[in-house]
C-alpha positions as a printed Julia matrix, in Angstrom:
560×3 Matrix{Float64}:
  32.16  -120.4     8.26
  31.69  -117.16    5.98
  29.46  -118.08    3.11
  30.94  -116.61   -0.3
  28.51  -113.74   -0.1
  29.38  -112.8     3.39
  33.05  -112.76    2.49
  32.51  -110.67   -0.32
  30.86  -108.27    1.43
  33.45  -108.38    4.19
  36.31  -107.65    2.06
  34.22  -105.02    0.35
  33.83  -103.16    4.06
  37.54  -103.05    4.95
  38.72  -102.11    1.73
  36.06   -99.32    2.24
  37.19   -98.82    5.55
  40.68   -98.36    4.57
  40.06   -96.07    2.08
  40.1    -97.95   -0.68
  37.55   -97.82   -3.23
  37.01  -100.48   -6.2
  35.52  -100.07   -9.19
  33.65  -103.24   -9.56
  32.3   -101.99  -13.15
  35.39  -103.55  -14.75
  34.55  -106.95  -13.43
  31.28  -107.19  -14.74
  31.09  -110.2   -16.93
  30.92  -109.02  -20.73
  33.66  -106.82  -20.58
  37.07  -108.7   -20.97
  39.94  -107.92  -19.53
  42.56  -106.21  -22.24
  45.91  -108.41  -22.06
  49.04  -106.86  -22.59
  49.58  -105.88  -25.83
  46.57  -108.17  -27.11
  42.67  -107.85  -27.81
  40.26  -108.08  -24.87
  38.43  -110.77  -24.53
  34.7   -111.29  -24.72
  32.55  -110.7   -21.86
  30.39  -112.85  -19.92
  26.8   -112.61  -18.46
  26.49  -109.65  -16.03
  25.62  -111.2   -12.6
  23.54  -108.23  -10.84
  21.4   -107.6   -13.97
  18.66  -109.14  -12.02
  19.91  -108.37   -9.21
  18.04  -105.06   -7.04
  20.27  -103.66   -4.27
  18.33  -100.98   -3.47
  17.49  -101.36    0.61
  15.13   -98.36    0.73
  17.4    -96.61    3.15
  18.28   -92.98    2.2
  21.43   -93.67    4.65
  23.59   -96.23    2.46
  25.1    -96.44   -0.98
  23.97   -99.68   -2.4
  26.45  -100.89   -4.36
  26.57  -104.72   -6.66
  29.68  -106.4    -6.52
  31.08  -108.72   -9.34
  29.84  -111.34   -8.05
  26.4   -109.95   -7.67
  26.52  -109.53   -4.01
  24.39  -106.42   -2.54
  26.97  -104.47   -0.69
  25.77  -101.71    1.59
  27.9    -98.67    2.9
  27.05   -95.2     4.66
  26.3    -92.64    2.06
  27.98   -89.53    2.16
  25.85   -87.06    1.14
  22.22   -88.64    1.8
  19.22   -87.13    0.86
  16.84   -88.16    3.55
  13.01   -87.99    2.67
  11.16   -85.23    4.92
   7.66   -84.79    6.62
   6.48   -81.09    6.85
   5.14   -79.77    9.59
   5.83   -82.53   12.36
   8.4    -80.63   14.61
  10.75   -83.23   13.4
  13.81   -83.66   10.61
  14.71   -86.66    9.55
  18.59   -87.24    9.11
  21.17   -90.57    9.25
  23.51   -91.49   12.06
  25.71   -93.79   10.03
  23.38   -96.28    7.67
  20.64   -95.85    9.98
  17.78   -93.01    9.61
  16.83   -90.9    12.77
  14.44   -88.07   13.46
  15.45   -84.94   15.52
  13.27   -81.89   16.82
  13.3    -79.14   14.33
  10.89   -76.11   16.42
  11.25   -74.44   13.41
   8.7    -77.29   11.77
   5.77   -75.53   13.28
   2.55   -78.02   12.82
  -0.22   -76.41   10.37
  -2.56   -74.08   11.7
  -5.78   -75.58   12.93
  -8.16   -72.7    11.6
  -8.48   -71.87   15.22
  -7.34   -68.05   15.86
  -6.87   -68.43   19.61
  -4.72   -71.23   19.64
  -0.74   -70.62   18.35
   1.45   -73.26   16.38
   4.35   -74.52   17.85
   6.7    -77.79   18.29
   6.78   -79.3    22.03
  10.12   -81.4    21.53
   8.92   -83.47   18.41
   5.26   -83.05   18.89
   2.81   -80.43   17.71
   1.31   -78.73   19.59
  -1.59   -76.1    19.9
  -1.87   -74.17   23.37
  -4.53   -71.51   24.23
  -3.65   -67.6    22.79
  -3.84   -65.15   26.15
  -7.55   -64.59   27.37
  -8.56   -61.1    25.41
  -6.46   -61.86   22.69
  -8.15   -60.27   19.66
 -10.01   -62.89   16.92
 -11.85   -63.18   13.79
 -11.91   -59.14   13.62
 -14.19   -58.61   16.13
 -14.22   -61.14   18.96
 -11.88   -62.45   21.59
 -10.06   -65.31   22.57
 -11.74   -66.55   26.1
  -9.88   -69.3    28.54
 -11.12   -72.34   26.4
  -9.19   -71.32   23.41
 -12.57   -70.46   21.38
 -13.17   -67.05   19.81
 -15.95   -65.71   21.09
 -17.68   -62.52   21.54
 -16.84   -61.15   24.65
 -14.91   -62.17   27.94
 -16.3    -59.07   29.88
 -19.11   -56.43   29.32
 -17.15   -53.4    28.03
 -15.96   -55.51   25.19
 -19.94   -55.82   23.9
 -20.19   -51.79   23.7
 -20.53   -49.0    25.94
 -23.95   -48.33   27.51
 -25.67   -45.34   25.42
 -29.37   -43.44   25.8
 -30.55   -45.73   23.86
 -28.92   -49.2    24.58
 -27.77   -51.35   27.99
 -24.92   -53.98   27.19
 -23.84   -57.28   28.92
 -21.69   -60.3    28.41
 -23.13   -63.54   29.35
 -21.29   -66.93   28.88
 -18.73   -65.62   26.38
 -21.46   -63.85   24.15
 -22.65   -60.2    23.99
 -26.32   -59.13   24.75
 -27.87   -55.53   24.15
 -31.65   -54.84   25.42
 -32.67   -51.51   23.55
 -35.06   -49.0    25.22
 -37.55   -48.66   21.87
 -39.68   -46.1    22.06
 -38.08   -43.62   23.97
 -38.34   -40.0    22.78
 -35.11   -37.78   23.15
 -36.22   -34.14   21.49
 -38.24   -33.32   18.59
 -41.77   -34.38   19.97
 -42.97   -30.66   19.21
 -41.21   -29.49   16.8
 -44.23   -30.26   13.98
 -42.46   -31.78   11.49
 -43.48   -35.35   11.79
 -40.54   -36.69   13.58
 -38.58   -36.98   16.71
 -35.45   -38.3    18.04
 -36.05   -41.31   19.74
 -34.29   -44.8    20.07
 -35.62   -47.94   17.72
 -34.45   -51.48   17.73
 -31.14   -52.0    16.91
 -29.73   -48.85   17.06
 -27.32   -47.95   20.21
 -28.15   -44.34   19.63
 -30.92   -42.13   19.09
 -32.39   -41.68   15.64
 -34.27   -39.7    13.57
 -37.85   -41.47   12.95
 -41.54   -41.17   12.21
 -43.61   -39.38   15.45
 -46.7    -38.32   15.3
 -46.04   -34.36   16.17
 -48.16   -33.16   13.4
 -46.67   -30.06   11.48
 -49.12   -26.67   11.36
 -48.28   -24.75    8.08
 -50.67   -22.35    9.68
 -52.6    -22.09    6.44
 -56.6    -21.83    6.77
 -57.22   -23.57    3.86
 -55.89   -27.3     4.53
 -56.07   -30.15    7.19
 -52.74   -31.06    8.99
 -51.87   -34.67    9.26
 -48.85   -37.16    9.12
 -48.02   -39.88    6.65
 -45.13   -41.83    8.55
 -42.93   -39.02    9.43
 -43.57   -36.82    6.18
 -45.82   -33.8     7.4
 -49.25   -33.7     4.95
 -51.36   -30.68    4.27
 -54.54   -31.83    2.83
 -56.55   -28.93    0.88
 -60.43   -27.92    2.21
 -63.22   -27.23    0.18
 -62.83   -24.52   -2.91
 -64.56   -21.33   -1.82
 -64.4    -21.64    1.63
 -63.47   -18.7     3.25
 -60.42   -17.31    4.74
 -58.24   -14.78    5.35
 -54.91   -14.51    3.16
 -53.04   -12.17    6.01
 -52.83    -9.31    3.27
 -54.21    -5.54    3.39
 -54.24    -5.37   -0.12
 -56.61    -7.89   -1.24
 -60.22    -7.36   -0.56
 -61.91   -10.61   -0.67
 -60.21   -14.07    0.37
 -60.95   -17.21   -0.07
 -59.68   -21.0    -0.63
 -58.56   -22.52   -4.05
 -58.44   -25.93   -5.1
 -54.37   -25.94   -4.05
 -55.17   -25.34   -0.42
 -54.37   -21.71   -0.5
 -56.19   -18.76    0.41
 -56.15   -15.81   -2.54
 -57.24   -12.8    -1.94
 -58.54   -10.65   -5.06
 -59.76    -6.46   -5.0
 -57.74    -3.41   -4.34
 -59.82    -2.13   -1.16
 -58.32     1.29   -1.48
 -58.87     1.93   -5.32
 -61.67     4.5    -3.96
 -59.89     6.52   -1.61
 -59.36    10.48   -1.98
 -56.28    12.08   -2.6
 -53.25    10.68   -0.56
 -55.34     7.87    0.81
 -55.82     5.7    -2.21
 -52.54     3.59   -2.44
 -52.8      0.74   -0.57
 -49.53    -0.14    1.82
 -49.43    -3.84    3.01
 -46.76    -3.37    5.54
 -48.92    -0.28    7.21
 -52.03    -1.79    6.53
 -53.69     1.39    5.19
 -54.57     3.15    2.37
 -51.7      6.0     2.74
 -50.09     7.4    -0.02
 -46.14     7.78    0.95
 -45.21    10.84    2.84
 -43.57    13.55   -0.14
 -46.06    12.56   -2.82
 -47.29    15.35   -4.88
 -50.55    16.42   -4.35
 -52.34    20.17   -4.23
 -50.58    23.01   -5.11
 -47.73    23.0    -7.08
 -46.28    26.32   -6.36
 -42.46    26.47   -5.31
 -40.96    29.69   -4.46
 -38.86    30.86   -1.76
 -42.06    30.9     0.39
 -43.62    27.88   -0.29
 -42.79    24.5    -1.64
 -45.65    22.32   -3.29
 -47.77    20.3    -1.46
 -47.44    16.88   -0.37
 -48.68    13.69    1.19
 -48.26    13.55    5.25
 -47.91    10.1     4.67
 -51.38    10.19    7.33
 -53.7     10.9     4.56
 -53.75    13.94    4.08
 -52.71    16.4     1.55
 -50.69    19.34    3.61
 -49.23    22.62    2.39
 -45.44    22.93    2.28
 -45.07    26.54    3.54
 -41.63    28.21    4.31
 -40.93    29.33    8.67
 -42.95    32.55    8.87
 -39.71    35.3     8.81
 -37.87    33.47    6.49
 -35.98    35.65    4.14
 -37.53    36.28    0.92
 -37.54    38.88   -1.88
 -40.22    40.58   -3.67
 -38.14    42.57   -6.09
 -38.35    46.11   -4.66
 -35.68    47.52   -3.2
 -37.24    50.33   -1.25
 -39.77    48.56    0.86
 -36.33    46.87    3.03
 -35.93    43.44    3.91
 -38.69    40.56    3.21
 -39.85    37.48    5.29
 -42.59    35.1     4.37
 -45.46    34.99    6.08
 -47.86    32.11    5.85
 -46.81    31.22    2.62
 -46.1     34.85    0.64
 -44.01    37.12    0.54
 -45.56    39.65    2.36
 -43.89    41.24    5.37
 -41.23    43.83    4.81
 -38.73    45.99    6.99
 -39.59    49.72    5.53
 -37.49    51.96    3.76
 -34.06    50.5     4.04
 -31.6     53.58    3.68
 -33.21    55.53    6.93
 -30.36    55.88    8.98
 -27.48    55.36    6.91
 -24.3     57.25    6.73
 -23.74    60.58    4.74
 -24.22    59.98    1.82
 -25.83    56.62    1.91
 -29.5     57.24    3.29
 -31.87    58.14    0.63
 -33.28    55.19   -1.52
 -32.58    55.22   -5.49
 -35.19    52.3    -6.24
 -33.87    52.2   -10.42
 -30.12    51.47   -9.09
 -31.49    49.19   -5.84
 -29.23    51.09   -3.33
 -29.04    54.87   -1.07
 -26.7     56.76   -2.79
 -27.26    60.48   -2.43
 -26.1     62.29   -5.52
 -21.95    63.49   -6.3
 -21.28    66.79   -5.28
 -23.81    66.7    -2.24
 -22.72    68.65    0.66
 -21.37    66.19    3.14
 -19.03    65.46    6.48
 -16.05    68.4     7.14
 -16.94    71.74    6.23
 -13.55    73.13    6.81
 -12.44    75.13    3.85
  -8.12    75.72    4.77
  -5.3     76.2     2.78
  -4.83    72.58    2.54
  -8.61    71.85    2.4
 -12.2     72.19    1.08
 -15.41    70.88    1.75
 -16.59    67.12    1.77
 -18.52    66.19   -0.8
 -20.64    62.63   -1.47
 -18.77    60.75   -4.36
 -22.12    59.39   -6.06
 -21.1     55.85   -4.26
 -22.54    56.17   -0.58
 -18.95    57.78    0.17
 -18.42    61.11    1.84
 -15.07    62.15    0.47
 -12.32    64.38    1.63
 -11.38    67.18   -0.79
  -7.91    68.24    0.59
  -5.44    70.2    -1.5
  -2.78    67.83   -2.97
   0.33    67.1    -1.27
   3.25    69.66   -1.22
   0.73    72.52   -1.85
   2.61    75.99   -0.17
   1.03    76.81    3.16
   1.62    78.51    6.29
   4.84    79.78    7.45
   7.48    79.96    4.49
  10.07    80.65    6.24
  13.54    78.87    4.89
  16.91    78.49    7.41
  19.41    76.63    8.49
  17.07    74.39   10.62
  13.26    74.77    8.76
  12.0     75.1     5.13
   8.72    76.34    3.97
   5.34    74.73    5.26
   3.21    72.52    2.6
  -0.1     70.59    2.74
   0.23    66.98    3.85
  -2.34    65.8     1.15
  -4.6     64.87    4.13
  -5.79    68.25    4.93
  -3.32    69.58    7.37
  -0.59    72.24    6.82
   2.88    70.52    7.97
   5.81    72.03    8.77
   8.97    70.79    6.84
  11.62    71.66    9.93
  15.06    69.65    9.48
  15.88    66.94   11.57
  16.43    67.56   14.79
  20.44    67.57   15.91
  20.98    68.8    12.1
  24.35    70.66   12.59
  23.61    74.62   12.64
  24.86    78.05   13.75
  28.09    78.04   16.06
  30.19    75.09   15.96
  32.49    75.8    19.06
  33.17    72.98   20.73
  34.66    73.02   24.37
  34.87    71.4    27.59
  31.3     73.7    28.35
  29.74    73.45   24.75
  28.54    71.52   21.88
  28.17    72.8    18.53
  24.56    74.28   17.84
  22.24    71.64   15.91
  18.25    72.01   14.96
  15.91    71.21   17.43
  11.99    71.33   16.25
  12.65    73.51   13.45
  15.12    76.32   15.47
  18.92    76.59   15.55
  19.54    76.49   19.64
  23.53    75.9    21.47
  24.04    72.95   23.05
  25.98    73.94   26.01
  26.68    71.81   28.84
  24.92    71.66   32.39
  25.97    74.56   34.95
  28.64    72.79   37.42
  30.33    70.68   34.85
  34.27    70.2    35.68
  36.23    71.99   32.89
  39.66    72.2    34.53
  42.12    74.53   32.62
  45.47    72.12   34.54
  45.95    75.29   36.88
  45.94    74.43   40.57
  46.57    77.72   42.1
  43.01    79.23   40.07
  41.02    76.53   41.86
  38.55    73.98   40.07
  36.64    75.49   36.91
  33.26    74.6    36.41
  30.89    75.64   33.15
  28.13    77.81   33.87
  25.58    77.02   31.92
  25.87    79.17   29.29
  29.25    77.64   27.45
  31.57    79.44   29.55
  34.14    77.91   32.27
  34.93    79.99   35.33
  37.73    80.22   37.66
  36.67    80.38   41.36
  40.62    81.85   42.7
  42.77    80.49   45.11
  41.82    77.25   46.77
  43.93    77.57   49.61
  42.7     78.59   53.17
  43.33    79.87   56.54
  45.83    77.26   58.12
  47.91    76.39   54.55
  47.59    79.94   53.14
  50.22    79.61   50.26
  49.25    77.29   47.03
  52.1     75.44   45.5
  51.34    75.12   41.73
  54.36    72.33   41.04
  53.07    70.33   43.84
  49.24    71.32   43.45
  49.2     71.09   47.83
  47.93    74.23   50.01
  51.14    75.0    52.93
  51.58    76.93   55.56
  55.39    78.95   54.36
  55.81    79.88   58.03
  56.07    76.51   59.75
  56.23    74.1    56.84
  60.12    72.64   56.7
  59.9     71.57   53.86
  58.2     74.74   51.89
  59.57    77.15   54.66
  58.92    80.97   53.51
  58.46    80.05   49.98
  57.11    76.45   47.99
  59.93    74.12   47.43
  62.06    75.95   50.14
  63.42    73.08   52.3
  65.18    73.39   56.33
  67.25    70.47   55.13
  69.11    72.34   52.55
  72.67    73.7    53.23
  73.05    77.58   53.15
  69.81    77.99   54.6
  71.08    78.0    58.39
  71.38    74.14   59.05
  73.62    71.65   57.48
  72.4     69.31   54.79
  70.61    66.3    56.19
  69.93    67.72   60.17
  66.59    68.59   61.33
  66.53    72.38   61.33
  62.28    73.58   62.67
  61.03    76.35   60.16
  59.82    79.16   62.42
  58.04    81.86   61.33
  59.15    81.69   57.18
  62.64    80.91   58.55
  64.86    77.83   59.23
  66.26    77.93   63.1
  68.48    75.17   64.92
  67.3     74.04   68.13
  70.76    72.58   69.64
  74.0     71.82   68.69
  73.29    68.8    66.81
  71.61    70.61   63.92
  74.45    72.18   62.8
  77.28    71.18   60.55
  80.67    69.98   62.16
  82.78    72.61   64.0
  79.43    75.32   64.54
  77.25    75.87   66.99
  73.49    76.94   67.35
  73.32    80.6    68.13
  76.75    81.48   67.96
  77.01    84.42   65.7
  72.55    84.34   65.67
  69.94    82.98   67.59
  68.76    80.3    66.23
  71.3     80.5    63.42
  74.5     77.54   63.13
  77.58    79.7    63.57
């Protein structure tokens, strides 16, 4: 039998279930129930205010009913407490709570870099990172999930001059050869390239190669790895390396000083002392001696030796001493002294006798010189006071010679250059006769004369005559008929026809040019062939003469 909670909680759950939701609130006692039209009525005391429904499961409503029952229904929007990190989340199926894997709800991290986090259904869990994986910066993960410093040897550094690596049990080791020189041991400077403890490579470090600052005047040593030069005694003595200073000898500092100029003594050109030639030279070109300069001598200088030489111009240079009659100077050995001799022996006319006031060989104007000739056109040379020997023709135009004035010449004149020139007119200037014909030119000047101009003997000059034969000039401007051209054979000339015949047998000329056998009236008809024997026209049959006569009829030979 269903107690009166049980019941209430029952008919609580199917009017849930059906969908139907009471508000128990206006049940509470306290609160009276309004009547219809009337006052409510005071409430009594409210039966869950001691009452605590509250089951501690996120999954129900908890809910007090009027009679202060507990009633307990699925809640519909729960809000179930979590737990981080546990691979799990925690949820309701109905009123009851339930956990489900969530591999997003990585566990924390367990300060271990080779292991990962991760979820395993609903359980942490932390597996090994790969062997190798890189940890902690420098090391590795090995196969037991630890971070350690190596898993093989090339992970613990490469092998150098100076170092030997190895990975034992997870951890690096390095032996390093100390001690070992790699250059430097002789370079005197106090230190040397060599390997030291705890450095993989060679170094830089304090060696006992002690440095020489090649100075007399200290003691060498080192004072770990700087090079110290301790000074000897003050006085001691030395040798500073210079020319220049005459005594040496140490100082308190450790260096030698020389003092004294060891060529201060020294003669001319040797008394300047030269460090870098370790002598007591002056420099080569310093003025010493003599200080003459002239054309054969310069003044004298240091050799650069020691010595003090003369400067003296190449014997036969070309000097001058200022007289112009003695010819050309040289130098010799330092003056000058040697000469050529009297320079205007030999010259030209007119130039060949020295004038030593006016430095030159001008023979005096007016002197006798060159041409003698003394023409028409000219008169004797003269010297023109300048070393010339000048011409003294007659000016130009000046009447001379033949004077004769024609047609083809005009009167001769001096040239202006001594000579007497004819003044002829051009040659083939017109002149004389001025015929001109088949056998002659007109007459022009030729070399100052009038001459003809006829042409050569032989040249054709036909005058269109047949019968006179073919004219020729004859040389002398004339053109001349040589006769009849016809011979024996063709005796007769024909002028209209310009032919040679023979009038006796020729039928067509027959006893006279033009004279044809053919013709009527002169024995045979027109048109037959008539023979012309001796000058005369004759029939030979029948058949040469004209219709109804006969050959020889009335005349032999003759158409009848």
């Amino acid at each position: 039998m269903l107690n009166a909670r049980t019941y209430s909680l029952a008919a609580a759950l199917s009017l849930v279930l059906g969908g139907c939701f009471q508000d128990f609130e206006q049940f509470r006692p306290g609160q009276g129930g309004g009547g219809t039209g009337g006052a409510g009525g005071a409430g009594g005391a409210d039966p869950c205010a001691s009452i605590d429904c509250d089951d501690d499961n996120p999954c129900t409503e908890d809910v007090c009913d009027p009679d202060g029952n507990c009633l307990y229904t699925a809640a519909t929007d729960p809000e179930v407490p979590q737990v981080a990190n546990d691979c799990k989340t925690a949820t309701c199926d109905g009123e009851e709570q339930i956990q489900v894997a969530d591999p997003a709800d990585v566990p924390l991290d367990d300060d271990n870099p080779c292991t990962d986090e991760t979820c395993d259904g609903q359980n942490p869990a932390h597996p090994f990172l790969p062997e190798d994986t890189p940890c902690n910066d420098t090391g590795v993960c090995n196969a037991t999930g630890l971070c350690s410093q190596c898993t093989i040897e090339s992970q613990c550094g490469t092998d150098t001059t100076c170092a030997d690596f190895s990975c034992t049990d997870n951890s690096c080791d390095v032996v390093y050869d100390v001690g070992l020189v790699i250059s430097g041991e002789n370079d005197g400077d106090c230190l040397a390239v060599q390997c030291v403890d705890g450095n993989p490579d060679p170094i830089s470090a304090p060696f006992d190669d002690i440095e020489n600052d090649n100075e007399e005047c200290t003691t060498d040593t080192c004072d770990n790895g700087s090079p110290v030069h301790t000074p000897v005694g003050t006085g001691t003595g030395c040798d500073d390396g210079l020319f220049c200073t005459a005594t040496d000898q140490c100082n308190a500092g450790g260096a030698c000083v020389g003092a004294g100029d060891p060529c201060s003594a020294g003669s001319e050109c040797a008394n300047a002392c030269n460090e870098v030639a370790n002598n007591c030279f002056d420099a080569a070109a310093t003025p010493c001696g003599s200080n003459t300069d002239d054309t054969c001598t310069n003044p004298d200088t240091c050799d650069g030796s020691g010595n003090c030489q003369v400067n003296h111009a190449s014997n036969g240079t070309a000097c001058n001493d200022n007289v112009f009659c003695n010819g050309a100077d040289q130098c010799n050995n330092g003056a000058c002294t040697t000469h050529a001799g009297d320079p205007c022996v030999g010259g030209p006319a007119c130039n060949n006798v020295c004038n030593e006031n006016n430095d030159n060989c001008f023979v005096a104007a007016s002197t006798a010189c060159g041409d003698s000739s003394n023409t028409e056109c000219t008169n004797p040379d003269t010297c023109n006071g300048s070393g010339t020997c000048s011409p003294n023709h007659e000016p130009a135009s000046t009447p001379c010679g033949d004077s004769s004035n024609t047609e083809c010449t005009n009167p001769d004149t001096c040239n202006g250059s001594g000579t007497c020139s004819s003044n002829h007119e051009a040659d083939n200037t017109p002149c004389g006769d001025n015929t001109d014909t088949a056998c002659t030119d007109p007459d022009t000047c030729q070399s100052g004369a009038c001459a003809s101009n006829h042409e050569p003997a032989s040249t054709p000059c036909a005058d269109g005559s047949f019968c006179d034969g073919a004219e020729i000039c004859n040389g002398s401007g004339t053109c001349s008929e040589p006769g009849n051209p016809c011979t024996a054979g063709t005796p007769t000339c024909c002028e209209g026809t310009d032919t040679c015949v023979d009038t006796q047998a020729d039928e067509q000329n027959c006893g006279a040019c033009g004279t044809s056998c053919n013709l009527v009236n002169n024995g045979c008809g027109g048109g037959n062939d008539c023979d012309c024997l001796s000058g005369v026209c004759e029939c030979n049959d029948d058949t040469d003469c004209p219709s109804g006569q006969t050959c020889g009829a009335v005349t032999a030979n003759r158409c009848g």
